[in-house]
TIRO-2110 file (N, C-alpha, C; in Angstrom, 1 decimal):
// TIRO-2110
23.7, -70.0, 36.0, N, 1, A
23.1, -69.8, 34.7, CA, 1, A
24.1, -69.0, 33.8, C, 1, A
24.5, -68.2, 34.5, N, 2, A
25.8, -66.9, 33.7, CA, 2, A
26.9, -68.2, 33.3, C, 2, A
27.6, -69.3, 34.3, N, 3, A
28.7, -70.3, 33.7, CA, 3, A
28.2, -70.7, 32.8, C, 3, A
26.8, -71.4, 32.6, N, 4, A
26.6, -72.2, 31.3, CA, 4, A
25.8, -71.3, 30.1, C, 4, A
26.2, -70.3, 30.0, N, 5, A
26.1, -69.5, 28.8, CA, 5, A
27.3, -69.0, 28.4, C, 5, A
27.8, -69.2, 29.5, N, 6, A
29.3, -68.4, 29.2, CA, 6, A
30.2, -69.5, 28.2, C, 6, A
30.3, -70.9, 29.0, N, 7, A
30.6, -72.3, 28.3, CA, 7, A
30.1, -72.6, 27.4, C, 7, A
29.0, -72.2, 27.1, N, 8, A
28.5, -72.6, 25.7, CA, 8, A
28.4, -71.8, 24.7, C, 8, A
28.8, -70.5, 25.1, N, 9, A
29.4, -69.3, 24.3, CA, 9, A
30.3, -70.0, 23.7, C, 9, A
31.2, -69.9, 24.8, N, 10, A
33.1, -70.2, 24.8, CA, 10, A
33.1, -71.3, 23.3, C, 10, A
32.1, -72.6, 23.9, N, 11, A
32.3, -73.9, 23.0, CA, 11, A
32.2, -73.9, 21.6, C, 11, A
31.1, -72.9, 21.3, N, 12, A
30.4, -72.3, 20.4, CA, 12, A
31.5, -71.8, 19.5, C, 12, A
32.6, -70.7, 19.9, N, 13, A
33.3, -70.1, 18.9, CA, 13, A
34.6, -71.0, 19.0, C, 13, A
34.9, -72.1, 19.3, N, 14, A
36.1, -72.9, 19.2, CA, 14, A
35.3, -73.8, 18.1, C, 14, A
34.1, -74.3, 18.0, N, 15, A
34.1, -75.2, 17.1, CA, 15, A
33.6, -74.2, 15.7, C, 15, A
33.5, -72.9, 16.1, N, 16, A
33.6, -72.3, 15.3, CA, 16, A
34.6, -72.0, 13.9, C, 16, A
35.7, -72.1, 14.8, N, 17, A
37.2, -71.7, 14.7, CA, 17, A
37.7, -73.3, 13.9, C, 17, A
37.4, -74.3, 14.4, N, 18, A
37.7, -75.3, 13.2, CA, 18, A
38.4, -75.3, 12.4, C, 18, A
39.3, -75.9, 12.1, N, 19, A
39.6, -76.3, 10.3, CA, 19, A
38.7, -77.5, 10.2, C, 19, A
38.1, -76.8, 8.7, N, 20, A
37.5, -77.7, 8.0, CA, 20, A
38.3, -78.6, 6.8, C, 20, A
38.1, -80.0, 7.2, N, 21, A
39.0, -81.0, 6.6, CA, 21, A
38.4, -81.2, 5.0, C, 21, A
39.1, -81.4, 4.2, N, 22, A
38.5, -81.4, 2.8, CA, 22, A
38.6, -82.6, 2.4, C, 22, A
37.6, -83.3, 2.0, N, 23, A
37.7, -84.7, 1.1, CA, 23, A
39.0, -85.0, 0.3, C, 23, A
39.6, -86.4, 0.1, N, 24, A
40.8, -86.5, -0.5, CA, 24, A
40.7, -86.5, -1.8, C, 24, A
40.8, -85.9, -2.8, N, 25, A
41.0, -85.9, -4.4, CA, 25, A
41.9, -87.0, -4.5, C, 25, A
41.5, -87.9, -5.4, N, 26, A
42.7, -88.7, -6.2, CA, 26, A
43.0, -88.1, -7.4, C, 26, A
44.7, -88.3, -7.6, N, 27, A
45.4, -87.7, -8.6, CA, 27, A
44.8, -87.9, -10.0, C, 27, A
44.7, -87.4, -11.0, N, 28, A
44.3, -87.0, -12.2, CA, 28, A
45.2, -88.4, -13.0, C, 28, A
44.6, -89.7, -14.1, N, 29, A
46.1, -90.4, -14.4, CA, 29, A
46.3, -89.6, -15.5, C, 29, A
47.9, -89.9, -15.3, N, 30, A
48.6, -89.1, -16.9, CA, 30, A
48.7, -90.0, -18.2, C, 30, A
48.5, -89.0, -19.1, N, 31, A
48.2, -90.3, -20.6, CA, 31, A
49.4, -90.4, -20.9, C, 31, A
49.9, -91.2, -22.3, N, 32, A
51.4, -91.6, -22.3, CA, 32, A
52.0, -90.3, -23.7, C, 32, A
51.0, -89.3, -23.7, N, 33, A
51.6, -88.4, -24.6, CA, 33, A
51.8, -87.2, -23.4, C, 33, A
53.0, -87.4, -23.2, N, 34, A
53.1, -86.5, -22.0, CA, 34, A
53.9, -84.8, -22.8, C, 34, A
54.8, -85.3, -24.3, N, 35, A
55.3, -84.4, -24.5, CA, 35, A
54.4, -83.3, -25.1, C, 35, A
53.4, -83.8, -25.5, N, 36, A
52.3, -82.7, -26.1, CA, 36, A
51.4, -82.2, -25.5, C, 36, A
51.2, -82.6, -24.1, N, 37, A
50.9, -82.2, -23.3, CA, 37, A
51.2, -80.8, -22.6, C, 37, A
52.7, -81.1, -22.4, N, 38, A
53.4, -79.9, -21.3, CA, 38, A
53.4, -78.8, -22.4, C, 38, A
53.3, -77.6, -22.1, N, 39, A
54.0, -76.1, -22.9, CA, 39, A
55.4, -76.3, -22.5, C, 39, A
56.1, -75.8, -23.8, N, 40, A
57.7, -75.6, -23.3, CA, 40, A
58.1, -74.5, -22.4, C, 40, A
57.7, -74.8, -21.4, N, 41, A
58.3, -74.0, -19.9, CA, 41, A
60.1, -73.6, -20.1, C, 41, A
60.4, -72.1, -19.8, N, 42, A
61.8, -72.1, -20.1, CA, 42, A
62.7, -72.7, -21.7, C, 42, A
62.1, -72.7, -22.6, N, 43, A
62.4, -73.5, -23.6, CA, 43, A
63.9, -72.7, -23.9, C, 43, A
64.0, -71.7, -23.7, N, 44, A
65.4, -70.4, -24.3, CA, 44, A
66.0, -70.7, -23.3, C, 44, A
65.9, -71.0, -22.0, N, 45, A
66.5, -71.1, -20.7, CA, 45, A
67.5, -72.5, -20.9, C, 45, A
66.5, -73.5, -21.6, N, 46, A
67.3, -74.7, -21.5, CA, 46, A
68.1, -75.4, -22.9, C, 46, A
68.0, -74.2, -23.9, N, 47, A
68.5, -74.1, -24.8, CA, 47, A
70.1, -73.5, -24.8, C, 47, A
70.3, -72.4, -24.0, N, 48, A
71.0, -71.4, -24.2, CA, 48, A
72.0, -72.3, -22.9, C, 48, A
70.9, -73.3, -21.8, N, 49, A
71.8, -74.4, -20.9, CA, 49, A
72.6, -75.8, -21.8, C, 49, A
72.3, -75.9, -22.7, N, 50, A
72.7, -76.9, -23.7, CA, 50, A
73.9, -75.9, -24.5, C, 50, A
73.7, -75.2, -24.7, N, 51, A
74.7, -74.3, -25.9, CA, 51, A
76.2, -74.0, -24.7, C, 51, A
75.6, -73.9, -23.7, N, 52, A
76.9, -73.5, -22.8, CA, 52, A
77.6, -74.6, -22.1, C, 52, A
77.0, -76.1, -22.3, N, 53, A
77.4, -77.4, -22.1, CA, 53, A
77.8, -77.7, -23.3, C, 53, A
77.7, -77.6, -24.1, N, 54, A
78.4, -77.9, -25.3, CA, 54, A
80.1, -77.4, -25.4, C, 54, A
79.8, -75.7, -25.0, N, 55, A
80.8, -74.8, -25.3, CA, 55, A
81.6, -75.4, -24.1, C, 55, A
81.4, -75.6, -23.2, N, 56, A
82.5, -76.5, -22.0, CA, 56, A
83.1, -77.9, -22.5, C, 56, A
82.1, -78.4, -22.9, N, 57, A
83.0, -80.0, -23.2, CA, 57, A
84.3, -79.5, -24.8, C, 57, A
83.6, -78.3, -25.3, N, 58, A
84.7, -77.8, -26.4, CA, 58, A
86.3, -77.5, -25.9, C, 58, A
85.8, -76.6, -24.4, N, 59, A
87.2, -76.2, -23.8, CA, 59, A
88.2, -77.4, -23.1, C, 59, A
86.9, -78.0, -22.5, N, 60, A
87.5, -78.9, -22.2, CA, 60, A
88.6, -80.5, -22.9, C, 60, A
88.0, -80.3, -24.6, N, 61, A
89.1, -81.1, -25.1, CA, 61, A
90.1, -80.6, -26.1, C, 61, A
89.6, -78.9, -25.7, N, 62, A
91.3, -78.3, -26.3, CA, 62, A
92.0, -78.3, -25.5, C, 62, A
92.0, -77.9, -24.0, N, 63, A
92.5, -77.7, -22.8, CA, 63, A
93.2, -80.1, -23.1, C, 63, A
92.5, -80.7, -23.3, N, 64, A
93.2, -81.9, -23.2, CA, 64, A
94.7, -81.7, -24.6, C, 64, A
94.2, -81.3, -25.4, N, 65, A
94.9, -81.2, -26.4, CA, 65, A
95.7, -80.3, -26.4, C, 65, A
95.9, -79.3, -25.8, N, 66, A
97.1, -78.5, -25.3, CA, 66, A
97.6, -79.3, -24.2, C, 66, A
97.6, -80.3, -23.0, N, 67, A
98.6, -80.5, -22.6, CA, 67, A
99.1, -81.9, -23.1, C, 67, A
98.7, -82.6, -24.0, N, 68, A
99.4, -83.1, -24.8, CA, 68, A
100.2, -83.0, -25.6, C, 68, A
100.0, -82.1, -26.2, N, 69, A
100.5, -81.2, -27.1, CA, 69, A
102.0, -80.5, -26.2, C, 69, A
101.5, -80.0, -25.3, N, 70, A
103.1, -79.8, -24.1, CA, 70, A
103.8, -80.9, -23.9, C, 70, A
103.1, -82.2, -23.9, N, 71, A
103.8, -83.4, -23.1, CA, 71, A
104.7, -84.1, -24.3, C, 71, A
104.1, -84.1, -25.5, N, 72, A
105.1, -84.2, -26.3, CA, 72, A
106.0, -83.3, -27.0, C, 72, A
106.1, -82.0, -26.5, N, 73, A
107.1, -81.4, -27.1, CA, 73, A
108.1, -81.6, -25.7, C, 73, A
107.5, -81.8, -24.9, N, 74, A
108.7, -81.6, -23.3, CA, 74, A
109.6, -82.7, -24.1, C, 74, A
109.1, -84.0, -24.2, N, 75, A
109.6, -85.2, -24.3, CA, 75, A
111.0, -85.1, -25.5, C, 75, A
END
């Protein structure tokens, strides 16, 4: 009598212990105004990332233009 109280104690707090599975949600659809939707997340972040891509492609076609500038005075 003590085993099957004991086992059905036992059984008792494992189905206890469970995860309980949650019904599947389907995704929300998205409308085609997506830009007025979003808040500008990072908006200074990806500004100040464009200002410093600009300022490289600048170095980068004086740096072209200095060694041309070398190559024809070598010449």
């Amino acid at each position: 009598m003590t085993r099957l109280l004991l086992s059905l104690s036992v059984l008792a707090l494992l189905a206890a212990c469970g995860e309980e599975q949650k019904p599947y949600k389907a995704p929300l659809p998205q409308s085609g105004k997506s830009d007025l939707a979003t808040p500008p997340l990072f908006q200074e972040q990806r500004d100040a990332l464009d200002k410093a891509k600009e300022a490289g492609q600048v170095l980068e076609q004086a740096a072209k233009l200095r060694e041309e500038a070398a190559e024809k005075a070598t010449r």
